[in-house]
C-alpha positions as CSV (number, residue, x, y, z in Angstrom):
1,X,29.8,42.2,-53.1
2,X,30.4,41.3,-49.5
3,X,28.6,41.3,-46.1
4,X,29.4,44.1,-44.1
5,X,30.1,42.4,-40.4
6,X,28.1,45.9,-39.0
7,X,24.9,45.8,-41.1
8,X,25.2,42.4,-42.7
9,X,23.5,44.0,-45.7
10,X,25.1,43.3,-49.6
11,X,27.1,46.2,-50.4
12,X,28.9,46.2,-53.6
13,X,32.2,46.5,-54.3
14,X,33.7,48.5,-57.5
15,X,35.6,46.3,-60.2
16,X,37.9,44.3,-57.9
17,X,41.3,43.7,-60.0
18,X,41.4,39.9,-59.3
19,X,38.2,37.6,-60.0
20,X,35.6,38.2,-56.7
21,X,32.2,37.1,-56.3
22,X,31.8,37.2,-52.9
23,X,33.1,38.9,-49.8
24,X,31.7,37.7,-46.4
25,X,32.8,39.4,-43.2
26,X,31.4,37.5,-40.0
27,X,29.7,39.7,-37.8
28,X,31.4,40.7,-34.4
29,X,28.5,40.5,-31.8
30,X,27.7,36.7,-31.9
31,X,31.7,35.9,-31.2
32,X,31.8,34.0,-27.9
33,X,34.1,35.1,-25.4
34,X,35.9,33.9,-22.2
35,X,37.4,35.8,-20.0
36,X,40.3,35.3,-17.9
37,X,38.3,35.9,-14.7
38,X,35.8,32.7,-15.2
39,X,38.8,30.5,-15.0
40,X,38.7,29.1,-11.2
41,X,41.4,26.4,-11.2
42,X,40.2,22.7,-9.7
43,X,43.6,21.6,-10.7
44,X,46.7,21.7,-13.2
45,X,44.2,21.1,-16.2
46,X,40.5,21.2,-15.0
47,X,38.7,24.3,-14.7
48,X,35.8,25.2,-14.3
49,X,33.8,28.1,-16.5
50,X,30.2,29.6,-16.6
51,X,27.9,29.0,-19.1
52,X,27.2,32.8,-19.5
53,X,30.5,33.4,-20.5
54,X,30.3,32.1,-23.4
55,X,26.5,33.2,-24.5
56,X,26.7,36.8,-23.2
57,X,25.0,37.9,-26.4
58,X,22.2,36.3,-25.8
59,X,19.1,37.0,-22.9
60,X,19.0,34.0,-20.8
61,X,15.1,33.0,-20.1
62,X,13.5,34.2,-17.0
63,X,13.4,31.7,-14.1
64,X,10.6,29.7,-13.6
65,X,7.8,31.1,-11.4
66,X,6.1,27.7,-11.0
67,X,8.7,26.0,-9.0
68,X,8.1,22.1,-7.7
69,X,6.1,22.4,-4.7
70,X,8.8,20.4,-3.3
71,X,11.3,22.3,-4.3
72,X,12.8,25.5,-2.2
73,X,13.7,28.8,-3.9
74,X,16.8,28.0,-2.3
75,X,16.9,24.5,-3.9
76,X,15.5,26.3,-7.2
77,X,18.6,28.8,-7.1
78,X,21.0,26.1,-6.6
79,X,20.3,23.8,-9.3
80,X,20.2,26.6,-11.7
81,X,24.0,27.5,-10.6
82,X,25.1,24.2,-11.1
83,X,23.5,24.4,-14.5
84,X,25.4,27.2,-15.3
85,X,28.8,25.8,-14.7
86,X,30.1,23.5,-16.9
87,X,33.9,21.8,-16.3
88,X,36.7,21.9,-18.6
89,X,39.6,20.6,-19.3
90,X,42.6,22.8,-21.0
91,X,44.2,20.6,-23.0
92,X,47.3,22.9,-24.4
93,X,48.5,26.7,-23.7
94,X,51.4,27.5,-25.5
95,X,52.7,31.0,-26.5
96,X,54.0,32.0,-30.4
97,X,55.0,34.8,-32.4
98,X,51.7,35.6,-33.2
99,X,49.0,34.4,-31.0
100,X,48.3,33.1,-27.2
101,X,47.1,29.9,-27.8
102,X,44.8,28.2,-25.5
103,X,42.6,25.0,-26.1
104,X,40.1,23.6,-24.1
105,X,37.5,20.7,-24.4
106,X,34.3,20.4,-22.7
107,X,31.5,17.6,-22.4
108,X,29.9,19.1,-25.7
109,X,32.4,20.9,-27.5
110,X,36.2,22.2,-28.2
111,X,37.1,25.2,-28.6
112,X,40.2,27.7,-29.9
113,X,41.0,30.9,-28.0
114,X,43.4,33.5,-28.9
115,X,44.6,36.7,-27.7
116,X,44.6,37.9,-24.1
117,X,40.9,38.7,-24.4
118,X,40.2,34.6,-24.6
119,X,37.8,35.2,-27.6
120,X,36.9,31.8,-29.4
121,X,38.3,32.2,-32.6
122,X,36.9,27.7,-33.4
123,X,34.9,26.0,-32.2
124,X,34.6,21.8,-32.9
125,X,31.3,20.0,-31.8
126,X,31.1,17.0,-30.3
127,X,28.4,14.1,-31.4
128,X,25.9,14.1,-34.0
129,X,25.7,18.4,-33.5
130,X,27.6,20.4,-35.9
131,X,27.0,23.7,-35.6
132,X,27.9,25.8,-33.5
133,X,25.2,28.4,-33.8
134,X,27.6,31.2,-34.1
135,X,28.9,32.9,-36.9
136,X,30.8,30.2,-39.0
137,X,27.2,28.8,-39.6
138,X,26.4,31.3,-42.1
139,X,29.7,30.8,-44.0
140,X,28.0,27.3,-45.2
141,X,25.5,29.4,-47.7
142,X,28.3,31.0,-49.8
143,X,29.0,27.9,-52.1
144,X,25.4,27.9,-53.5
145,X,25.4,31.2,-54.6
146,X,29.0,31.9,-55.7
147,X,30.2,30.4,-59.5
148,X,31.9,27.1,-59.3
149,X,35.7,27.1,-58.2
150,X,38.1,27.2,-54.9
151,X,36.6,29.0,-52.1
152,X,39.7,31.1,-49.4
153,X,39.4,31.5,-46.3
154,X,41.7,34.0,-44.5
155,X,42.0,33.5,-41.0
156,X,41.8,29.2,-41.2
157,X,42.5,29.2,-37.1
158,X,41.0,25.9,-35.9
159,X,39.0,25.0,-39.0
160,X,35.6,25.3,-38.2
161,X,34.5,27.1,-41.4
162,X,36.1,24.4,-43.4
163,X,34.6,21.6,-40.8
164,X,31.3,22.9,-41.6
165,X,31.3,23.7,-45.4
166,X,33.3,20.2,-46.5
167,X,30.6,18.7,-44.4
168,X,27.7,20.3,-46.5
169,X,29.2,20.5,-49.7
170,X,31.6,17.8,-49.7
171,X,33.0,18.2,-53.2
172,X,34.2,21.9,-52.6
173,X,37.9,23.2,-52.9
174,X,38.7,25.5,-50.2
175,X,42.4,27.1,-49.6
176,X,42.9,28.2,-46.0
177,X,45.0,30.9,-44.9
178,X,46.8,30.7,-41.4
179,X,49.7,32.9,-40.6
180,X,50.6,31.1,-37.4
181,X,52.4,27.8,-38.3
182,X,51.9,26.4,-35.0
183,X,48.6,27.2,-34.7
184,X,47.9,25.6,-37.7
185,X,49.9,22.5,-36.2
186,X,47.8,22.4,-32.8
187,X,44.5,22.6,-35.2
188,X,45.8,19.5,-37.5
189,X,46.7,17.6,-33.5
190,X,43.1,18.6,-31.7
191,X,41.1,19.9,-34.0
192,X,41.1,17.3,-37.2
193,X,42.7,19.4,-39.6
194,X,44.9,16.8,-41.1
195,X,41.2,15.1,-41.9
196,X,40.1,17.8,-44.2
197,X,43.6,17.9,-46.0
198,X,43.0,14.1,-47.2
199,X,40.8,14.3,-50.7
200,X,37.7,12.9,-49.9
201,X,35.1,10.1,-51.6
202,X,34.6,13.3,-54.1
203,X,37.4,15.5,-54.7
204,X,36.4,17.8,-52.0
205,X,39.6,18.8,-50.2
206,X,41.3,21.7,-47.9
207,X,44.6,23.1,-49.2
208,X,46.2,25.1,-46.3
209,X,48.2,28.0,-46.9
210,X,50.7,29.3,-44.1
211,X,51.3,32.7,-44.9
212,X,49.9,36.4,-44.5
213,X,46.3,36.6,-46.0
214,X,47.3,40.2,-47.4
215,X,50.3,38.7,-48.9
216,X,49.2,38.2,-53.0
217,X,52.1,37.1,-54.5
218,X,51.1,32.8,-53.7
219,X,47.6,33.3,-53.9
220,X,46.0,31.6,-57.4
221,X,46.4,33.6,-60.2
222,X,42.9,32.8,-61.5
223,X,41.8,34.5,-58.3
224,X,39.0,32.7,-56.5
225,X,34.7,32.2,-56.7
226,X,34.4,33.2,-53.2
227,X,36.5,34.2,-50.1
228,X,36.1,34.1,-46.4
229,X,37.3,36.8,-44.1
230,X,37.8,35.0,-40.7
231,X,40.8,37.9,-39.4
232,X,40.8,38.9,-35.6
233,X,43.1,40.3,-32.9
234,X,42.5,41.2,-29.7
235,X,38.7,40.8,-30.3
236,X,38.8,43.5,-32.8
237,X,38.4,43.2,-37.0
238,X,41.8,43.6,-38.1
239,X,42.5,47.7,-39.0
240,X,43.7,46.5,-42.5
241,X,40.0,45.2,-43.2
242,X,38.6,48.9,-42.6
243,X,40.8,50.3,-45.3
244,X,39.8,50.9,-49.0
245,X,42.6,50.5,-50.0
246,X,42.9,46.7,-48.9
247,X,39.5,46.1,-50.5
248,X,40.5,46.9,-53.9
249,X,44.1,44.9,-54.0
């Protein structure tokens, strides 16, 4: 069965030929996105974005009709700008066969975008805080419900399925799938990659896998007890993933 990424509903899946007990497909709404037209340059590096951007799925509250009575609409409207804006730094943009690659870091959080629509495609929290309240959350509740063995997930980018799942269930096996090598590097350099490739205090460990996702022939023969579908470009689902025929190889 899997999680359709429209309804999120179970929907079943006729005898898969390799071993498959569950499918999940993040849903596309919650994916945070930033634009090329919030980026207002302070200097070579720093930038500066707004909060919206990022959180354009969700309402933000009303304002508050009880202001200070010291404090002018004017003054009210102002502060709630500068609230909005938060500075960043971009730490690497590089180009590559398959991707745009552009990472920034921010007082609160790091994050991976991709494409020329700037979607986040990871996202790495700062502090005691891990999740990120998007998607990759919900990744975290496959373990308990699948049979015991190595969990895949296709699409690795920055990691922060496996960030979040090795954290919760630290003795799991997961098997990442990344087709851009130096994306993979520039996780492993910002993102703490290398970390999760180390076996930890109890055998939980991150195997990564640089290759196509749809490419069988190194995946494990024994198939696996759960796997992660984590594929975008250019803000879309992949058109391979709306095929039946991919669903049944």
């Amino acid at each position: 069965m899997f999680w359709s990424s429209i309804s999120l509903s179970p929907t079943a899946i006729a005898s898969p030929p390799f071993p498959l007990t569950e499918l999940f497909f993040p849903p596309l709404s919650p994916t945070p996105t930033l634009t090329a037209a919030t980026f207002k340059l302070r200097s070579s590096s720093t930038c500066r974005f707004t909060k919206t951007d990022l959180t354009s799925q969700h309402e933000e509250p009303p304002p508050n009709p009880y202001p200070k009575q010291d404090e002018t609409p004017q003054a009210a409207a102002a502060a709630a700008a500068a609230a909005e804006e938060e500075t960043f730094q971009v730490l690497t943009a590089i180009h590559t066969q398959y991707n745009d690659i552009l990472i920034v870091d921010t007082p609160q959080s790091r994050m991976l975008l991709l494409d020329s629509t700037h979607n986040v495609h990871s996202v790495l929290q700062k502090g005691d805080e891990k999740w990120t309240g998007s998607y990759w959350d919900e990744f975290v509740s496959l373990p308990p419900i699948v049979t015991e063995g190595p969990i895949a997930i296709y699409g690795l980018g920055g990691g922060t399925a496996a960030h979040l799942m090795l954290d919760v269930w630290p003795s799991l096996q997961l098997e990442g799938w990344e087709i851009d090598e130096i994306l993979i590097d520039k996780a492993r350099e910002y993102f703490g990659l290398s970390n999760l490739e180390k076996c930890n205090d109890v055998g939980g460990q991150l195997q990564v896998h640089i290759d196509d996702a749809f490419s069988h022939e190194q995946h494990r023969p024994s198939g696996y007890a759960g796997i992660i579908i984590d594929l975008f470009s250019d803000g879309k689902v992949l058109s391979q993933l709306q095929e039946v025929c991919t669903m049944c190889q």
